[in-house]
C-alpha positions as CSV (number, residue, x, y, z in Angstrom):
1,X,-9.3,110.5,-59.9
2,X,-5.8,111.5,-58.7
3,X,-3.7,109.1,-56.7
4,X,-3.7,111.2,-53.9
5,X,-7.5,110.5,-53.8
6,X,-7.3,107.4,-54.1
7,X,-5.0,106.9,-51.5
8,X,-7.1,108.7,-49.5
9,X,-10.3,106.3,-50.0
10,X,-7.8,103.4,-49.4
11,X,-8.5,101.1,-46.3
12,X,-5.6,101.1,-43.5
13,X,-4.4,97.3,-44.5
14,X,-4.5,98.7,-48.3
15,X,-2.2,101.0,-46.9
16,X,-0.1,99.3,-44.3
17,X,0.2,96.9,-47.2
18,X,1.3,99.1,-49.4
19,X,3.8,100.7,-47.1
20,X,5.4,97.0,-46.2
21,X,6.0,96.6,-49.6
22,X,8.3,99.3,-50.3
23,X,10.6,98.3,-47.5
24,X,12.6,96.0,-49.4
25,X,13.1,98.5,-52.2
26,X,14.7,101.1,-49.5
27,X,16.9,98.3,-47.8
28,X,17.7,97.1,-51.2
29,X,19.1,101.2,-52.4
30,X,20.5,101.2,-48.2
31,X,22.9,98.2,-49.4
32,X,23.5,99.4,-52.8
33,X,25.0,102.7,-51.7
34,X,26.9,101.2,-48.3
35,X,27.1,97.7,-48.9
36,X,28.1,95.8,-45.6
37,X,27.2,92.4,-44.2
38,X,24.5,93.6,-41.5
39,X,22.2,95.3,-44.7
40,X,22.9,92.5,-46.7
41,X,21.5,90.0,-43.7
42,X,18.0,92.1,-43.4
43,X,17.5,91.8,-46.9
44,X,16.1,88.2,-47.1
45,X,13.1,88.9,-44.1
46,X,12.1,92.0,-45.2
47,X,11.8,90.8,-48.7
48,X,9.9,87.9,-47.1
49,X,7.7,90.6,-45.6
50,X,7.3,92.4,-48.5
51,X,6.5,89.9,-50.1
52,X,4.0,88.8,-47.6
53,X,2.4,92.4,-47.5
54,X,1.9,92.6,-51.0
55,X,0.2,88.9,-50.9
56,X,-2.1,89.8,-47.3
57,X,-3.0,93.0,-49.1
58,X,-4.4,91.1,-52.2
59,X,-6.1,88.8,-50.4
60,X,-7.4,91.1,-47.9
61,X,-8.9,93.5,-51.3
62,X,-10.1,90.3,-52.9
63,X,-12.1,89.0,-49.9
64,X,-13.2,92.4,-49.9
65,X,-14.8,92.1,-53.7
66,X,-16.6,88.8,-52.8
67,X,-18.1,90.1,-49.5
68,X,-19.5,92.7,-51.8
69,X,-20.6,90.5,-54.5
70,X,-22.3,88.5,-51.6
71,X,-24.0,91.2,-50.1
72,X,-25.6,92.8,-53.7
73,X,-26.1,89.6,-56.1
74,X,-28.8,91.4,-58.4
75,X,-26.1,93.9,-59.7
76,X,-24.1,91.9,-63.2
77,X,-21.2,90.1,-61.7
78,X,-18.4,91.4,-64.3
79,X,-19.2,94.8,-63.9
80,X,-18.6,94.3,-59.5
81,X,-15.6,92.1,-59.7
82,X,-13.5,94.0,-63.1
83,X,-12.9,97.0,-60.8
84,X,-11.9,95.1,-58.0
85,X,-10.3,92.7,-58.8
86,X,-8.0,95.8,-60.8
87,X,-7.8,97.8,-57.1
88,X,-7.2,94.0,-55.2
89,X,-4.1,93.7,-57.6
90,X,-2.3,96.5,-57.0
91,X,-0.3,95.9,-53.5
92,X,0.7,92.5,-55.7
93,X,2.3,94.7,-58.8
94,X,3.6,97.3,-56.3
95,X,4.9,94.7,-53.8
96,X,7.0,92.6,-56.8
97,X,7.9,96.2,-58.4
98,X,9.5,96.8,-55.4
99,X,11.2,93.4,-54.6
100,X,12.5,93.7,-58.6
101,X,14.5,97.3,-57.9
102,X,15.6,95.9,-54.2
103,X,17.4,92.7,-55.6
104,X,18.4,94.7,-58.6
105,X,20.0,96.8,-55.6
106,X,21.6,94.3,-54.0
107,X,23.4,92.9,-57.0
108,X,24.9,96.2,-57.7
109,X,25.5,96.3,-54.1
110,X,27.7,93.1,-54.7
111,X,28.9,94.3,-57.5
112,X,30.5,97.5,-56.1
113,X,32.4,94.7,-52.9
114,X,33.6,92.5,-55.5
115,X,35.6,95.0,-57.6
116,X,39.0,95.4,-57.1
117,X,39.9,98.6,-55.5
């Protein structure tokens, strides 16, 4: 399955999720190529809203594993929630992923003010 397809099968929170999550990252390059005090000063709520993004989307995907479970007990329980639970993770990875190269970002932002010129 390509990851255009599964993009396509994703729910709209999975997504919006997804798309939150990446905000810090492009704040964090906007900084580290024009470094200025208004960029640095939106980078602590969006990476409070990515980081809330990436958490509402895991939650939201792991709610969506037990209302399954719930709804089809007879099928094995490992075989339902594996899968899921995998899917349910990912806003989580790509949400710190993204938080990791936007502070990473930001220090070399801060880097680049400090130097002498």
């Amino acid at each position: 399955m390509s990851l255009l397809e599964m993009l396509s099968q994703a729910s709209l929170v999975a997504l919006l999720s997804l798309v939150v999550t990446l905000l810090p990252m492009l704040a964090g390059v906007a900084y580290a190529v024009r470094p200025n005090e208004a960029r640095l000063a939106v980078m602590r709520p969006v990476s409070l809203a990515g980081l809330f993004g990436a958490l509402a989307g895991t939650i939201a995907g792991v709610v969506n594993i037990l209302r399954y479970v719930a709804t089809r007990s007879p099928e094995p329980l490992l075989t339902t929630l594996a899968p899921g639970l995998s899917e349910a993770l990912v806003p989580l990875f790509v949400g710190c992923a993204s938080l990791t190269v936007a502070w990473l970002s930001v220090a070399v932002g801060l880097r680049r003010t400090t130097l002498p010129a």
